[in-house]
PALUM-238536 format. One record per residue: residue in one letter; x, z, y of N, C-alpha, C, O, CB in turn. Coordinates in steps of 0.001 Angstrom, whole numbers, plus 500000, padded with zeros to 6 digits. Each point is the difference from the previous one (the first is absolute). Glycine has a CB too. Example, Ala and Ser with C-alpha at 12.3 -4.5 7.8 and 13.67 -1.06 7.14 Angstrom:
REM residues 2
a513190507800494310499110500000501190500900500000501200501036500665499981497072500581498846 s501542498034502223500820500060501190499230500730501090500509500169501108500675497686498264 
REM end
This chain:
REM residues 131
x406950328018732104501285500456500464500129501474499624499137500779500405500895497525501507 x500893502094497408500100501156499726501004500893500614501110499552500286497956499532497989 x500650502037501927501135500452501466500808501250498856499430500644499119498599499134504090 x503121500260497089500695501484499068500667500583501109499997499525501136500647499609496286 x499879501820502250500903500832500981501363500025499393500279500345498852497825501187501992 x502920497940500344501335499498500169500858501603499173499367500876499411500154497098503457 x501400502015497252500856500975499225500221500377501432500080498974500675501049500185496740 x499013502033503368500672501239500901501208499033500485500149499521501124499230503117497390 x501218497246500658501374500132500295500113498159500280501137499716500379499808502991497875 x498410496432501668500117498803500365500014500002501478500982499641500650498033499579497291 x499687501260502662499566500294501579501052500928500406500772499848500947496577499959498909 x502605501033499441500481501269500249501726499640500623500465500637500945497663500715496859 x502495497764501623501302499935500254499973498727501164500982500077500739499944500960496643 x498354498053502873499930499442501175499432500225501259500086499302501010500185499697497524 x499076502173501267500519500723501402500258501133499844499510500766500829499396498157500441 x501987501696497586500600500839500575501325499200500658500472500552500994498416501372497392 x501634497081501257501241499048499919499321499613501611500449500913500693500390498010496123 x498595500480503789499374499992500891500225500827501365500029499465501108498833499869496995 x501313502236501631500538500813500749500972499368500251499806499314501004499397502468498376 x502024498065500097501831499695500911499593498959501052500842499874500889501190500218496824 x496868499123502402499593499178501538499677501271500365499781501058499409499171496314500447 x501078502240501299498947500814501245498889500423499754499411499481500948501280499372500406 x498233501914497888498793500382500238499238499295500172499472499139499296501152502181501240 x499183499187501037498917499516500858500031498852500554499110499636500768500645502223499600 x501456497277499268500146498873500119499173499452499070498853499758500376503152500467500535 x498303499514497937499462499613498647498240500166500252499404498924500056503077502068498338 x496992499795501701498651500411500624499298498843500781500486499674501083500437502700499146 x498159497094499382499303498511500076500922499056499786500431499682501109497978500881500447 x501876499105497992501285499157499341499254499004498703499506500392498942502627501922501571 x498024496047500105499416499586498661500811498820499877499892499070500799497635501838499226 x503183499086499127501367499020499182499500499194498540499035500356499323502960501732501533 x498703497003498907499598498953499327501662499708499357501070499969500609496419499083501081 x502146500718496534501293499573499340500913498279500551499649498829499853498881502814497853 x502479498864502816501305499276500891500255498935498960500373498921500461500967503232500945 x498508497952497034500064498669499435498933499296499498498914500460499645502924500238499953 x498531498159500392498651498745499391498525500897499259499877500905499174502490496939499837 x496936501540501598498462500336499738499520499796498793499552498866499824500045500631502165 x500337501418496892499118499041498832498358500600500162499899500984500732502447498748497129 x496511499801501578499002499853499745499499500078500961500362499391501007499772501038497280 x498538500638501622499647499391501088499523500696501564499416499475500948500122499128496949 x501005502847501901500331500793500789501604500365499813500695500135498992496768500527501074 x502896499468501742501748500285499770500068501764499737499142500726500502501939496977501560 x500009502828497122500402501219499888500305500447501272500993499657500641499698500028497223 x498199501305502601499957500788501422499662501465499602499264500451499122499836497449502416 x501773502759499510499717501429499957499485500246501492500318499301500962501562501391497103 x497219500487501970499188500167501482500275501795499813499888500780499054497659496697501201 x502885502660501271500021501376500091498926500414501088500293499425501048502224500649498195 x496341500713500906499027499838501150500296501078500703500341500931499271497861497914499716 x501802501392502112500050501082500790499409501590499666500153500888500839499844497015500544 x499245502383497172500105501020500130500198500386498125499319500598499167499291499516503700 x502961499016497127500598499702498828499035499306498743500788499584499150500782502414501711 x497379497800498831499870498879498897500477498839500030500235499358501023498191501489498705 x501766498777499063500857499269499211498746499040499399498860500157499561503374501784499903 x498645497047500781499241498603499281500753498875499903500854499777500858497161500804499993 x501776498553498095500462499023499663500073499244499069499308500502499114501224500344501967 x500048497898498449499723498987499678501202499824498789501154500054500425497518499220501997 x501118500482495834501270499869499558500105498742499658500719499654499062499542502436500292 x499072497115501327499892498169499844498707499814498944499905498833499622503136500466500548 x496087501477499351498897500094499048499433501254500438499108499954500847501858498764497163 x499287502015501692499313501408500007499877501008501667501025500239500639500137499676496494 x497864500417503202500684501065500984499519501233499536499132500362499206501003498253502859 x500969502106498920500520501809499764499989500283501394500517499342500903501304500829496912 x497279501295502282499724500739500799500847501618499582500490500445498962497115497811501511 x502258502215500790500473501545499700500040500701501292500133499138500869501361500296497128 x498456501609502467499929501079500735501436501011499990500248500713499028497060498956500460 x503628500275501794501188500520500093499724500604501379499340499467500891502145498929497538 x499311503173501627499990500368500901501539500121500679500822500798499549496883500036499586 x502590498260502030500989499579500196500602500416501303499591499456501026499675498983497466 x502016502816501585499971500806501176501702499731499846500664499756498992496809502279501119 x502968498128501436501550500182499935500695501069498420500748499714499065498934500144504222 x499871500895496960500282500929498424499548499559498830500343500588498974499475501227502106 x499539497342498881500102498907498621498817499865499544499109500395500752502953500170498405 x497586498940499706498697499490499378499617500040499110500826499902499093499303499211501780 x498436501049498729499075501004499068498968499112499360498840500151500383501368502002501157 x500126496661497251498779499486499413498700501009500050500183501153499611501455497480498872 x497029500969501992499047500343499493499237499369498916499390500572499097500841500218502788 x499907497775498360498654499678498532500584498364499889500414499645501103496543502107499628 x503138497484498524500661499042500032498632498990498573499372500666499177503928500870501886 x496612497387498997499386499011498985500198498434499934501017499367500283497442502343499917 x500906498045499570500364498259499692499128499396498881499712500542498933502865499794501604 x497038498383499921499554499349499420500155499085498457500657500908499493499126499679502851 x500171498761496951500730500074498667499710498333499527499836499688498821499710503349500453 x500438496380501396499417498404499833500863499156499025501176500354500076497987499626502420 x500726499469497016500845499133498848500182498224501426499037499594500649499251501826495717 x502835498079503690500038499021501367500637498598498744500482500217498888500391501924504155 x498974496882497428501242498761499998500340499482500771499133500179500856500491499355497824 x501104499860501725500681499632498789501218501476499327500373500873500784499322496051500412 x500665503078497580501006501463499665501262500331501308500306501165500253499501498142496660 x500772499633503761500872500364500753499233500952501236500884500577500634500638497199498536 x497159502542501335499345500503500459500101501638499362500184501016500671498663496530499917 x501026502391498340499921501207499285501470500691499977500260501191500170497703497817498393 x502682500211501251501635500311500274500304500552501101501059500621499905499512497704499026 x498994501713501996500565499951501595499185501257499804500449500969500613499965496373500986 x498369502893497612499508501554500641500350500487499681500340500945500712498370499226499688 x501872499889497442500704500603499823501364500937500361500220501210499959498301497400499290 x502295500184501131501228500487501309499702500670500844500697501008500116500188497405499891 x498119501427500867499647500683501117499834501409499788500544500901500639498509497165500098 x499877502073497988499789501308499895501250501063499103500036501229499931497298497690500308 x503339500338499326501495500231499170500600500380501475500103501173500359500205496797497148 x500016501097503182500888500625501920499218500974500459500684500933500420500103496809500754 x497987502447498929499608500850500513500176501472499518500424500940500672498403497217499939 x500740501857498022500198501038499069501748500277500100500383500825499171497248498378499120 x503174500372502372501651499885499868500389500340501495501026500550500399499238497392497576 x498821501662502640500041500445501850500573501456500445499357501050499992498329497566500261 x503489501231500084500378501836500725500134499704501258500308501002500645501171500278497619 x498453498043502189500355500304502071499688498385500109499517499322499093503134502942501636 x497788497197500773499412499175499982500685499741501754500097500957500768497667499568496937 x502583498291502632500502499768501630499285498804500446499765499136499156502698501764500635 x497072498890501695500417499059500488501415499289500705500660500617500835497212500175498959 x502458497934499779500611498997500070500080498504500499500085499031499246499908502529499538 x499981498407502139499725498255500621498681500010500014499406498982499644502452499537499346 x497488502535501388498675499043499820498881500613498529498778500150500004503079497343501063 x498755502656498239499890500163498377499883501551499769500717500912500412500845496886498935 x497180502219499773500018501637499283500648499842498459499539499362499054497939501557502293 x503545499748498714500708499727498613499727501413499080500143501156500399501969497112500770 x497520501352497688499791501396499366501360500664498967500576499256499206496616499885500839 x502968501472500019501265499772499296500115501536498555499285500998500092502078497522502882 x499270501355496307500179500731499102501113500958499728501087499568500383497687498817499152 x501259502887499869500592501200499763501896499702500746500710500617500794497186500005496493 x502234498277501999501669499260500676500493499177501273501066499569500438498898500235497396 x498106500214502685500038499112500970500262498424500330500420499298500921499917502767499223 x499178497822498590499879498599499869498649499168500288498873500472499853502842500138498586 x498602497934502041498268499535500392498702500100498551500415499558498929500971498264503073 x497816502480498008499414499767498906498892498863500424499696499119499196500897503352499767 x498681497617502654498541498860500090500464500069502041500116500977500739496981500029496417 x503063497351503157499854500224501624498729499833500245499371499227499278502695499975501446 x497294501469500323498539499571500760500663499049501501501038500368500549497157502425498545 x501253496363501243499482500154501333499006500246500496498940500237499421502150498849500587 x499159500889501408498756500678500798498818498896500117500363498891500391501311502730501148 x496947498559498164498738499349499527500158499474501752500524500625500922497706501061496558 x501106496940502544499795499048501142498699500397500744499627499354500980501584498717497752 
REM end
């Protein structure tokens, strides 16, 4: 398994996008992708109480270190794993994921739902909240 380090600005923009929720709400917070499951982990993002970041892009997981305060938020170190998955629609979904994420500016809860949303405020990926 070979591990690389994610681009800044992938992590970097899902939680800074992250801020427009609540903070300290968001803070132990662990959500799971709101549509159909492919392979063989579901697309989950985990926020832990003293802001790391972890998660799941349906193949690969990505870690990172955010410092996450009412006045906003400060990537520290971000990586990920680099696994080749099948079936390809697996690979697709991380792709996207990390395409929304890298596209992530703010971000609300909604019904229930962490919606991430982009520069126009449009949905780009829903989570729900992990069972």
């Amino acid at each position: 398994m070979k591990k690389q380090v994610l681009r800044a600005s992938v992590l970097g923009a899902v939680v800074g996008g992250l801020v427009a929720c609540s903070s300290q709400s968001l803070l132990d917070s662990h959500w799971i992708d709101a549509g159909p499951s492919v392979g063989q982990a579901p697309v989950s993002l985990d926020i832990g109480p003293d802001g790391r970041l972890s998660g799941n892009t349906g193949c690969n997981r990505y870690i990172g270190k955010a410092e996450i305060s009412d006045q906003g938020v400060r990537l520290v170190q971000g990586g990920s794993t680099r696994m080749f998955c099948f079936p390809q629609e697996v690979m697709d979904t991380e792709t996207r994921l990390l395409a929304a994420l890298d596209k992530t500016r703010a971000a609300r809860q909604e019904q229930g739902l962490l919606l991430l949303l982009d520069e126009a405020g449009q949905v780009l990926w829903r989570f729900k909240p992990r069972d």
